[in-house]
N, C-alpha and C positions, 0 to 999 in steps of 0.2 A: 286657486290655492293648491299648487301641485306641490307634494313633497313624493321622497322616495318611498315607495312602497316597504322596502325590504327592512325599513326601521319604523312602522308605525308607532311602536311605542317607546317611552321614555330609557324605560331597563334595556332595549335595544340595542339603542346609542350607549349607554353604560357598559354594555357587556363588550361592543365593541373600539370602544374609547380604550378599555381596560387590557386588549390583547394589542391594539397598536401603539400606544407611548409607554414610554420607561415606567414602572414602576415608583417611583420615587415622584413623576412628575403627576400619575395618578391619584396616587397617596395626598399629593401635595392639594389637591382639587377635589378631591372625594372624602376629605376628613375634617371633623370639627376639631374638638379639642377636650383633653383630658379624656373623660370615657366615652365618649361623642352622647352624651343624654341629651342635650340640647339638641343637638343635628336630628337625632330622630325622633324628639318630642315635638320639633317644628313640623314634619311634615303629617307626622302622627292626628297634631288636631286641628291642623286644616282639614285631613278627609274625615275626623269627624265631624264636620260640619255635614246637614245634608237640606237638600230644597226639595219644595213643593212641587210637582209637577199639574199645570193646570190644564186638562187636556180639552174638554169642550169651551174653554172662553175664543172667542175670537179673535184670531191671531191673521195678519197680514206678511209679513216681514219683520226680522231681526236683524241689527244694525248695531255695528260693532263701534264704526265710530266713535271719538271720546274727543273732548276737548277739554283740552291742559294747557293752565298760560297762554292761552290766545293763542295757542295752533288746535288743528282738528288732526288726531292719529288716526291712524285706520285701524288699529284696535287697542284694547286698552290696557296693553302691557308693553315694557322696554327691556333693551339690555343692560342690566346691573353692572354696575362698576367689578371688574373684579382685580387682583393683584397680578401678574406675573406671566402676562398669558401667554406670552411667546413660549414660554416654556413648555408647557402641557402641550403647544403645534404653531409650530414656526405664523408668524403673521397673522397667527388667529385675532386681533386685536381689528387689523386692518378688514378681516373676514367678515368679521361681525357689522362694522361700521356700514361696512357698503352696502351689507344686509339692510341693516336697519332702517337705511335714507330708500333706498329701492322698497322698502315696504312699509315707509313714512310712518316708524313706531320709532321714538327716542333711544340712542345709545349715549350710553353714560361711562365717559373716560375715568380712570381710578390717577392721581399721580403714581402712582407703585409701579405700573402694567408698562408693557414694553412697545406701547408706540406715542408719542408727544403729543400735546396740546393741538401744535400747529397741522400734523397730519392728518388728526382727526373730524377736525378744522375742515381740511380739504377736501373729505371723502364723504363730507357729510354736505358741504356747501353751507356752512356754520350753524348747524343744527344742533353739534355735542353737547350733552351739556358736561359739567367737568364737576368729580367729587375730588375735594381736598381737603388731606392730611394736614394737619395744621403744622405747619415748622415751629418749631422752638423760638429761631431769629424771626421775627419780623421784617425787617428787610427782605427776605427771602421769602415772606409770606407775600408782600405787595408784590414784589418780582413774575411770581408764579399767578397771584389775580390777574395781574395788567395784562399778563398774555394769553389766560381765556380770555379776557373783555376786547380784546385784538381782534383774536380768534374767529371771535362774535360771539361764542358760547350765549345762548340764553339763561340758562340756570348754572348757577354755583352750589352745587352739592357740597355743606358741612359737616365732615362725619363727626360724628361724639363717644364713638363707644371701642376708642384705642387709647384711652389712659395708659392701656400696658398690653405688648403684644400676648395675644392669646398662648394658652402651655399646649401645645399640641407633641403631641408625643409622636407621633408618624413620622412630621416634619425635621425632629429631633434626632430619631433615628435614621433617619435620610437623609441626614447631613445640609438637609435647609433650614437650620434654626439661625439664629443670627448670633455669631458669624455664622456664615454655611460653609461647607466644605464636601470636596467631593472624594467620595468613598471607591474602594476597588468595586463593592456590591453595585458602586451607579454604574460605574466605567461598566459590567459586566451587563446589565440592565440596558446600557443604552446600545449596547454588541448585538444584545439580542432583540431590538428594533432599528434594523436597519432601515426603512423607512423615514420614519422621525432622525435618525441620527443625519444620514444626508442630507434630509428638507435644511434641520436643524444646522448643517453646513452650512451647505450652499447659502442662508439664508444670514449666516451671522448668529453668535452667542448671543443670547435675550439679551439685555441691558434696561435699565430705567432711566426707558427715555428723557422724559421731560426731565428731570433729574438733570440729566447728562452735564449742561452746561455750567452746573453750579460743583461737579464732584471733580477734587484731584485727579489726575491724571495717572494712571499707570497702578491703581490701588490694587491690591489681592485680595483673595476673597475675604481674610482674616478683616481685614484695611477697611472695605466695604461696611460687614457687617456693622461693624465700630461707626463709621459716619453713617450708615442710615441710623441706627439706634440713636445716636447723638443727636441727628438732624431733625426726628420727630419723634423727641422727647417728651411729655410734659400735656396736662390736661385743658381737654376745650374747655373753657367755660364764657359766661355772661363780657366778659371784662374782654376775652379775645374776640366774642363774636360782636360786638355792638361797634369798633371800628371797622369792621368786614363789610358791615350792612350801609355804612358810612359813603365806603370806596364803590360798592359796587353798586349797579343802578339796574341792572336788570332780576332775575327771580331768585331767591334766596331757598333751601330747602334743608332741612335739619335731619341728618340721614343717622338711624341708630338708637332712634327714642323709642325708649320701654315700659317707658311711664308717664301715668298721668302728671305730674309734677315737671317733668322738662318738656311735655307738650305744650304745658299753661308759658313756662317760662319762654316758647319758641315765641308765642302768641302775645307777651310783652315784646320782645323785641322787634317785633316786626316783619319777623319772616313769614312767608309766603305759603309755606308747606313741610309737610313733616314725611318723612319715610319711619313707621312702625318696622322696624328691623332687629334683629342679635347678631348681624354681620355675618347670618349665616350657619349658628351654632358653632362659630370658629374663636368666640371671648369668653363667655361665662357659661361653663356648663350647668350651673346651679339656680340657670336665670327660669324665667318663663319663656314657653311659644311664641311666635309674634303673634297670633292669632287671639290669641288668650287678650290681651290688652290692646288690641284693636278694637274688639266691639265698643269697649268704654271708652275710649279714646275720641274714637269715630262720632259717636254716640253725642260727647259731650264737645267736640271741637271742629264739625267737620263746616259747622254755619263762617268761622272766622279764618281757617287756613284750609288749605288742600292737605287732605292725608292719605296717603298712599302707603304700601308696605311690600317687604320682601323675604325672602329667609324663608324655606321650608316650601315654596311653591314650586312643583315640577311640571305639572303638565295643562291640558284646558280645564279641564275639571278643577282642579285647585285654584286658579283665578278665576274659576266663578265663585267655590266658593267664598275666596278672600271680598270679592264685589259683595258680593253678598250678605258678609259682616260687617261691612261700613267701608271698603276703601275705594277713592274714589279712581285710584288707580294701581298696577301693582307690577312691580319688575321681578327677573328670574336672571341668575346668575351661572349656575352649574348646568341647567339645562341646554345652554347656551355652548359652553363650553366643551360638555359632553360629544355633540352634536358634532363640533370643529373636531377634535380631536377624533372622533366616526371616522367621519368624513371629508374633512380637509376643507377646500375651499368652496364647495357647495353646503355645508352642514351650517350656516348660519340662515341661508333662505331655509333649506332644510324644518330646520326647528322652528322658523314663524310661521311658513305655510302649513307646516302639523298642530302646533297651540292655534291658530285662526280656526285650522279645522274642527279640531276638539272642543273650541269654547263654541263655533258656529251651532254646532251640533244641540250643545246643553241649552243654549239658546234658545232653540227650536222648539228642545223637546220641555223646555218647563214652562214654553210661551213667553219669551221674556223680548221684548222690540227691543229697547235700549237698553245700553249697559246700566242707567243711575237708577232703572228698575228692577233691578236682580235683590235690593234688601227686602221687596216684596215677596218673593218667592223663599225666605227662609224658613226652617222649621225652627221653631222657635223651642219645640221639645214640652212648649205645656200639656 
């Protein structure tokens, strides 16, 4: 597990994520929405969670290992779907992927994100699994299942919690709201990263990929904004997801639940697993933690579906102690990203050989052999 030295920690990669892309593409990745309280009450009470450390029990080895859906990870966290990534560092999409197949941890494609189904497909040897935004038209929703199920994808990620795109104000003044537009402040922003602006050439303007084949031809940004807003209109609910479940034959996951109440209802339908999520503190700032409503979740559902979570997790320490309050598995998004943007095209090994190390470490030191033993090591605060 070699990472670079010269970024052992999290804020690292953050501080230097933040002096090499534009401004506007930083913003766009490092901000929740409205006064960002969610964003930093996520991460806020995951570390207050704390664990037991048990120093004289007999301890042999710790093993990260995790099996999910009849594969075995080599440890037990993935890359989170995220929107738009070419943006924030050319081909970071592609980065991460090859990352995550060369260190046999699941990456999870977003429809949104700027590389396709099918190349995801390729770079993983059909491991992705793929999260979708639900279309409005149905025709367009089977269109877009039939070619993760091509793909091979194993899991189908359903998010729930884009009834209305989040109010982020960053985004807003940065001219990526929808429509987005670009400001003299970007043009000046992206002058003064010359780095990113050439990758960012040479490599081609982001685009939404998988998208591609279904958008008009020759739109402007104004044009854009207006068809994706149109295109994924309109709430998940019970009545869209039970034909989903219908079509598709491989793992189902319900990514964005924050409550008891659409856990239960995952758990009628059928599905396989849930992601404890707030997409990141980037929807409702007036929600709860994801951690908060994990224990109970966990607690009361984890015999019938797989639950996993994400939102507010950064480093190893935080995925222990997310394991720790009930998940049986848990992905990380910005840290990911961060990383790419550091770093370029080594910052996706980067960031898994650093979280292996850090979680190896907590491991260790609280005696914990398997990951499904870490809810034993909790302080429970009585």
């Amino acid at each position: 597990m070699s990472y670079d030295s010269r970024y052992p920690a999290i804020d690292d990669l953050i501080r230097k994520a933040k002096k090499k892309i534009p401004r506007f593409a930083f913003e766009y990745l490092d901000g929740g929405c409205n006064e960002d309280v969610n964003l930093m009450r996520n991460t806020k009470e995951i570390r207050d969670v704390q664990l037991i450390p048990q120093y004289l029990t007999k301890h042999t080895r710790s093993e990260m290992k995790t099996e999910l859906f009849g594969h075995v990870y080599d440890a037990p966290f993935g890359i989170a779907p995220v929107g738009l990534q070419g943006l924030m560092w050319p081909k970071s999409p592609e980065i991460l992927a090859k990352a995550a197949f060369e260190h046999n941890i699941p990456f999870v494609l977003s429809t949104v994100t700027t590389m396709d189904i099918e190349r995801a497909s390729e770079l993983t040897e059909g491991r992705a699994w793929f999260q979708l935004y639900h279309p409005a038209d149905n025709k367009l929703r089977d269109d877009i299942i039939k070619r993760a199920d091509a793909a091979g994808c194993p899991v189908l990620v359903l998010l729930c919690d884009v009834p209305t795109f989040g109010f982020r104000p960053r985004d807003i003044r940065n001219g990526l709201a929808m429509p987005p537009k670009m400001t003299v402040s970007n043009m000046l922003q992206i002058m003064g990263r010359p780095d990113w602006a050439l990758r960012t050439l040479f490599n081609g303007q982001p685009n939404f990929a998988t998208m591609k084949p279904y958008m008009p031809k020759g739109l402007d940004l104004k044009q854009l904004g207006k068809y994706m807003d149109a295109t994924f209109s309109g709430r998940l609910n019970e009545e869209k997801i039970a034909p989903i479940r219908d079509m598709w034959k491989g793992k189902i996951v319900l990514k964005g639940v924050a409550c008891e109440l659409d856990a239960e209802k995952a758990v009628q339908l059928g599905l396989d697993g849930i992601i404890v999520s707030n997409h990141g503190g980037r929807q409702l700032d007036a929600g709860n933690s994801t951690i908060k409503p994990l224990k109970y979740i966990a607690e009361k559902y984890r015999d019938k579906l797989t639950v996993m979570m994400d939102s507010g997790i950064r480093s190893g320490p935080d995925i222990a102690r997310s394991l720790a309050s009930g998940a049986d598995f848990t992905f990380l998004g910005r840290t990911f990203m961060y990383s790419v943007a550091a770093i370029g095209t080594k910052g996706g090994d980067h960031a898994i050989s650093l979280l292996k190390t850090q979680l190896q470490q907590v491991m260790e030191q609280v005696c914990c052999e398997q990951v499904k033993d870490f809810p034993k090591f909790l302080d429970s605060g009585d």
